[in-house]
C-alpha positions as a Markdown table, in Angstrom:
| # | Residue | x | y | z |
|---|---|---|---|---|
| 1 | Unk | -11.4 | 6.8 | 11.6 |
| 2 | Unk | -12.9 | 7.4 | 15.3 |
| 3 | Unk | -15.5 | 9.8 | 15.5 |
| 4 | Unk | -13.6 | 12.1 | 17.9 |
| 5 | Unk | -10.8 | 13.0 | 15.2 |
| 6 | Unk | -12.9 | 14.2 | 12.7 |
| 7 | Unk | -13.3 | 17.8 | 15.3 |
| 8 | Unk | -9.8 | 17.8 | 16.1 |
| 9 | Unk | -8.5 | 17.8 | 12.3 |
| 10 | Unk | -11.4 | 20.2 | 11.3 |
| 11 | Unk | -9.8 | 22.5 | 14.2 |
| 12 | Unk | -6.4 | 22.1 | 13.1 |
| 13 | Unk | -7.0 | 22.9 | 9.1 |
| 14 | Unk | -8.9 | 25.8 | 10.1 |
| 15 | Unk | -5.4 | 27.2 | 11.9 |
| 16 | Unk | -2.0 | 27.7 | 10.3 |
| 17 | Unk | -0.2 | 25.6 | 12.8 |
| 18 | Unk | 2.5 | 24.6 | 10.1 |
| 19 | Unk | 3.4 | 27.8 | 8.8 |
| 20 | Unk | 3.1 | 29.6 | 12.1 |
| 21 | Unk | 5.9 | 26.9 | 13.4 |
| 22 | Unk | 7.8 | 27.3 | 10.7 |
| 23 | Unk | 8.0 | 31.1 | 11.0 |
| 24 | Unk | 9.1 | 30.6 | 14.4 |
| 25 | Unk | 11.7 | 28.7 | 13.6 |
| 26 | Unk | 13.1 | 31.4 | 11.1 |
| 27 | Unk | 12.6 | 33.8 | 13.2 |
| 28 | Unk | 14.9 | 32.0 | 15.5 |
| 29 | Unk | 17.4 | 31.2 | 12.9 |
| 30 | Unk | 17.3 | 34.8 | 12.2 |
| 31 | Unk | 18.1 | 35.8 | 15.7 |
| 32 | Unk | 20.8 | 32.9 | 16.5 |
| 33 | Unk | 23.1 | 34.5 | 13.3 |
| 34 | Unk | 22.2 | 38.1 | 13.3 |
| 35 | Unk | 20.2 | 39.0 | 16.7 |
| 36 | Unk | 22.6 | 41.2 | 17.7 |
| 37 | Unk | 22.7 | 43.7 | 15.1 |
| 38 | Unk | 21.9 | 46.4 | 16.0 |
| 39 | Unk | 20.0 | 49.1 | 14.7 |
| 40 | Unk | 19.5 | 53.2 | 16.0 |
| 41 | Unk | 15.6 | 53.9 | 16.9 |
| 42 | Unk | 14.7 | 57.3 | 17.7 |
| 43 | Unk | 14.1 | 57.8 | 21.6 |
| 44 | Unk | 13.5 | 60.4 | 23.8 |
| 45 | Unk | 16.8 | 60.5 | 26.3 |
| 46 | Unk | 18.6 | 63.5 | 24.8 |
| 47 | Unk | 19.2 | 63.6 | 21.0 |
| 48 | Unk | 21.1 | 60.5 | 20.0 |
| 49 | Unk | 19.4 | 57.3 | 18.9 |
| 50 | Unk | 18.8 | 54.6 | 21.2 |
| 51 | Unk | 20.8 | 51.5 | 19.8 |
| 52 | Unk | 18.2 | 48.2 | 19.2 |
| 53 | Unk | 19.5 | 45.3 | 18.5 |
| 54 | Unk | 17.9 | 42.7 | 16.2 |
| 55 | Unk | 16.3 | 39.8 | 18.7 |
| 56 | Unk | 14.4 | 42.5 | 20.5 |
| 57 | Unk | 12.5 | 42.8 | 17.5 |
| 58 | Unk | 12.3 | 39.2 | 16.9 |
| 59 | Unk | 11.5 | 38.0 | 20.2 |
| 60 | Unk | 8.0 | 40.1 | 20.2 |
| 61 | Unk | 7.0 | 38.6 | 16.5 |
| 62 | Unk | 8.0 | 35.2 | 17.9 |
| 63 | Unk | 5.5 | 35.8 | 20.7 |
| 64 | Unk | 2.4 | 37.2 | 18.9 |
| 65 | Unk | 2.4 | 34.6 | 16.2 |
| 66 | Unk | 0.6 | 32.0 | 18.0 |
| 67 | Unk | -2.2 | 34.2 | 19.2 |
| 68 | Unk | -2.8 | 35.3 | 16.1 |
| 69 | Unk | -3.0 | 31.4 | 15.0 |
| 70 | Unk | -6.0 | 31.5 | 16.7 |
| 71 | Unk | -8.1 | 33.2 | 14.1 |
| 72 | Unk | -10.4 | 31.1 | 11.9 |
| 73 | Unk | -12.3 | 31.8 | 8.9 |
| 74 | Unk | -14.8 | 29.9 | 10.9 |
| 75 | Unk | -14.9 | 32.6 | 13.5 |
| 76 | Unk | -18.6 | 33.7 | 13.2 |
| 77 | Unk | -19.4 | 30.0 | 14.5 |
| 78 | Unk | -17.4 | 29.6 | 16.8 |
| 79 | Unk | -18.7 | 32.2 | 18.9 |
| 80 | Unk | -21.4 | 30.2 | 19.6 |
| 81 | Unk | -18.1 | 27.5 | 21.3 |
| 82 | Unk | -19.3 | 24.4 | 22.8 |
| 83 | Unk | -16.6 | 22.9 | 25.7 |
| 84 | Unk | -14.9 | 20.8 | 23.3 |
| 85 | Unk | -14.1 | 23.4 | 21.2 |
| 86 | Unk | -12.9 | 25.4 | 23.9 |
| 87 | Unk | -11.2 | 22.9 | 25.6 |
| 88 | Unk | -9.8 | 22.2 | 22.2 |
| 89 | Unk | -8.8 | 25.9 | 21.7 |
| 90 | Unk | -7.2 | 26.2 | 24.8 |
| 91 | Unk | -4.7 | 23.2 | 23.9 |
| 92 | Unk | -4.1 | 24.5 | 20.6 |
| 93 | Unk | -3.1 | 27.7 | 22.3 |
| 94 | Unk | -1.0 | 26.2 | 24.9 |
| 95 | Unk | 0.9 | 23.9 | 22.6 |
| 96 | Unk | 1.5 | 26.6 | 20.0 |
| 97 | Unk | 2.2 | 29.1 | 22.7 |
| 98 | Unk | 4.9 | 26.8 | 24.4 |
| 99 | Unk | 6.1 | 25.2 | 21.7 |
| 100 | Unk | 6.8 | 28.8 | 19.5 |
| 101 | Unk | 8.7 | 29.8 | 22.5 |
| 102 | Unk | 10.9 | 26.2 | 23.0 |
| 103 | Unk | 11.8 | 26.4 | 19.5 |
| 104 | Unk | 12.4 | 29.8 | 19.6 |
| 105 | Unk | 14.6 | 30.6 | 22.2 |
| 106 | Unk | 16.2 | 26.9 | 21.7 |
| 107 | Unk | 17.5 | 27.9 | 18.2 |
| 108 | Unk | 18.5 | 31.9 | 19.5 |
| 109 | Unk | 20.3 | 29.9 | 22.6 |
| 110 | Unk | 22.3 | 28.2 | 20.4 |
| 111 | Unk | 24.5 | 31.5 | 19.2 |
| 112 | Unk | 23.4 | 33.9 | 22.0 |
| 113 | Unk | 24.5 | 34.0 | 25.7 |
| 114 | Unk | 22.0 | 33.0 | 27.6 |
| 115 | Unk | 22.1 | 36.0 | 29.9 |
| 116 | Unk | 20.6 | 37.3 | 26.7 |
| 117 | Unk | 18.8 | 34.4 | 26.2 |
| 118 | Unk | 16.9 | 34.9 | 30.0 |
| 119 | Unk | 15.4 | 38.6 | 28.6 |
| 120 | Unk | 14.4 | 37.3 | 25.8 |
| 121 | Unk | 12.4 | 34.4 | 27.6 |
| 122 | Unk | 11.0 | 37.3 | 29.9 |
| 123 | Unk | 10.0 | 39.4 | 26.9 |
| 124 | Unk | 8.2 | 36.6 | 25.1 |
| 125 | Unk | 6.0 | 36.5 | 28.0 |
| 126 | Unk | 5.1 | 39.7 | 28.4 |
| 127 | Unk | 4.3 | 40.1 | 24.6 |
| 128 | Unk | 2.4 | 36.9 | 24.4 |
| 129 | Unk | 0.0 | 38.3 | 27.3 |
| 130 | Unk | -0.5 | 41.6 | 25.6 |
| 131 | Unk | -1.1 | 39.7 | 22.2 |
| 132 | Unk | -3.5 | 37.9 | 23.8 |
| 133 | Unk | -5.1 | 40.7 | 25.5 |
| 134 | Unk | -5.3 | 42.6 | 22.1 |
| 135 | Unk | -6.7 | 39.5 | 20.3 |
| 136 | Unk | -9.6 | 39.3 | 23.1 |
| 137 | Unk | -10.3 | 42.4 | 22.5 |
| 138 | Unk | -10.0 | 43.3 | 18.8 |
| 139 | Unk | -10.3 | 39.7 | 17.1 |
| 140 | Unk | -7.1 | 37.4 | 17.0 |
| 141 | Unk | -6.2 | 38.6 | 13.4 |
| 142 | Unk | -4.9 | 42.2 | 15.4 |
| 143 | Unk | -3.3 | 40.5 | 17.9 |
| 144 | Unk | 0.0 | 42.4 | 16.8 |
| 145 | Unk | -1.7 | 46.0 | 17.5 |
| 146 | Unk | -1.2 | 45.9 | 20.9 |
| 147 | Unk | 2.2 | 44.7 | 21.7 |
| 148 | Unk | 3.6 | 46.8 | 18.5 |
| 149 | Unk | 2.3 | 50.0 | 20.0 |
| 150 | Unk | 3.8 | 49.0 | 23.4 |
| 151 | Unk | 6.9 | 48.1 | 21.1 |
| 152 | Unk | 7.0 | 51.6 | 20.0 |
| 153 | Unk | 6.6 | 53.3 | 23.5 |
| 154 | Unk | 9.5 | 51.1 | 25.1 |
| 155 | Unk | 11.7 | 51.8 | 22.7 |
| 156 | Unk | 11.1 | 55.8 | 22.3 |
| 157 | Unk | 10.7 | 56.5 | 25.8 |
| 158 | Unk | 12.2 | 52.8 | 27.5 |
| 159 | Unk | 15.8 | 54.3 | 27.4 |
| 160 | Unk | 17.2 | 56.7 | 30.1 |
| 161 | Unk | 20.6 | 57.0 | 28.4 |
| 162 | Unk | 24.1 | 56.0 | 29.5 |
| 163 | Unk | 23.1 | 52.8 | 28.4 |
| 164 | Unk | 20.7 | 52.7 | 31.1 |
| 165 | Unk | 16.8 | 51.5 | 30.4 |
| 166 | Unk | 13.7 | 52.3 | 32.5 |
| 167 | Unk | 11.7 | 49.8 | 35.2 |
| 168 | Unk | 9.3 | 49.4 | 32.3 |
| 169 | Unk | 11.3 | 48.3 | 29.8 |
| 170 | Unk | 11.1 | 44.2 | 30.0 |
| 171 | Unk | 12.8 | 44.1 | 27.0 |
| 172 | Unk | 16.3 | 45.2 | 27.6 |
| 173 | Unk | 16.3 | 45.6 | 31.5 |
| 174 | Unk | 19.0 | 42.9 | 32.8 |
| 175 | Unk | 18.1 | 39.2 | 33.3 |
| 176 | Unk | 17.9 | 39.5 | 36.9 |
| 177 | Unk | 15.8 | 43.1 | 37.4 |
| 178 | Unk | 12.9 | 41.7 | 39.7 |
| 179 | Unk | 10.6 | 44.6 | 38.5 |
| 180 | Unk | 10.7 | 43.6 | 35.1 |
| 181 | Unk | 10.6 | 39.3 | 35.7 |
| 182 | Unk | 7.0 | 40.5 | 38.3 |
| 183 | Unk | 5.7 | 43.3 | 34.9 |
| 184 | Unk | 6.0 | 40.5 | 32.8 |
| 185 | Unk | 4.2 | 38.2 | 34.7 |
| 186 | Unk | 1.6 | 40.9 | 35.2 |
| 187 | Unk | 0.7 | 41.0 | 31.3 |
| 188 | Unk | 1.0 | 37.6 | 31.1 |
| 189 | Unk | -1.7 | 37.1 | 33.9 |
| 190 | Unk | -3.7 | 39.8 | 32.4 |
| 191 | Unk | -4.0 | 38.7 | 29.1 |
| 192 | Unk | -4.7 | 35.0 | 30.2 |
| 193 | Unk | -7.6 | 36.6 | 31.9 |
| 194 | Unk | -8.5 | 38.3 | 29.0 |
| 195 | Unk | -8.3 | 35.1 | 27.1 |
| 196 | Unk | -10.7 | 33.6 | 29.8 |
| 197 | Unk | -13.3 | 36.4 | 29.5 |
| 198 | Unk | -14.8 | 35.3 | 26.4 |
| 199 | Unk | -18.1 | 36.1 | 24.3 |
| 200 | Unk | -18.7 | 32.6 | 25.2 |
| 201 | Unk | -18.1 | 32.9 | 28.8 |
| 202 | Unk | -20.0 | 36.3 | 29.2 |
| 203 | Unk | -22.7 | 35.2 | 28.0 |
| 204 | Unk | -22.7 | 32.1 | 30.2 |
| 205 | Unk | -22.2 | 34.4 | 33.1 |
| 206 | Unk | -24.9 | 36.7 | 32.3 |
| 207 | Unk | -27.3 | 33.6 | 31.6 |
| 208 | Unk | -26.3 | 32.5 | 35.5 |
| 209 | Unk | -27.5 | 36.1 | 36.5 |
């Protein structure tokens, strides 16, 4: 066996790659027969519920699960990353991270129009980055905190009634609101910057200083 495999399958069998994949792919399987379901939510736009369906739900779970893949039992030690291990982290996340959100929103497209279909790309950006800011932040294991507190502000106070949703909302807006397609990209930005700004890297730039 070459000597360089032996870091990359350590890597691998310290991550849930498998079952995070295959959670995906129910999750999509879930939202291609019964995504649009929909469910009341309590909200703040006069006293009726505001009307959820399913694959809103699904589409944030689909989007955290790789971040949280990140976490190790190995964690303490890798603080102290070398570049390989990095390097080796940041493929991981970019594989899992496109890879959960082919599968995902190829099995949803299969039984969901795609006008649909485009918001629920748009959304799994946006909770990916705030995942991934949370799991900077907090430790990859709570990478869910953050984007299911956002979850819960969207939904209470996203709505503006007559079936009309807020700038904010990313989730429901139509496919083609431009505010919504540029806030999504904004989380996405800032959570791959707060991806980049790692113990690692601090300390590296502090060293420099």
């Amino acid at each position: 066996m070459p000597a360089g495999t032996v870091p990359v399958k350590l890597f691998l069998s310290a991550r849930p790659a498998a079952s995070i994949l295959g959670v995906v792919v129910l999750l999509g399987a879930l939202a291609a027969w019964f995504g649009t379901v929909k469910t009341p939510l309590p909200q703040a736009a006069g006293q009726d519920s505001a009307i959820i369906p399913l694959w809103r739900l699904l589409v944030m779970g689909a989007a955290v699960l790789p971040v949280i893949g990140l976490a190790s039992p190995l964690a303490g030690l890798e603080l102290a990353a070398t570049r390989r291990l990095r390097s080796m982290q940041r493929f991981y996340l970019a594989g899992s991270g496109v890879g959960s959100a082919v599968i995902f929103l190829g099995i949803s497209a299969l039984a969901m129009q795609p006008a649909v279909v485009a918001i629920m790309a748009r959304g799994w950006i946006a909770w990916f980055g705030l995942a991934l800011v949370a799991g900077a932040v907090l430790g990859w294991r709570l990478a869910w905190t953050l984007p299911s507190v956002i979850a819960v502000v969207l939904w209470y106070w996203g709505f503006g009634g007559n079936d009309q949703y807020r700038w904010l909302e990313f989730s429901a807006r139509p496919y083609d609101d431009v505010p919504s397609l540029v806030l999504s990209a904004t989380l996405l930005a800032v959570g791959l910057a707060a991806y980049a700004v790692t113990p690692w890297r601090r300390r590296r730039l502090m060293f420099w200083r």
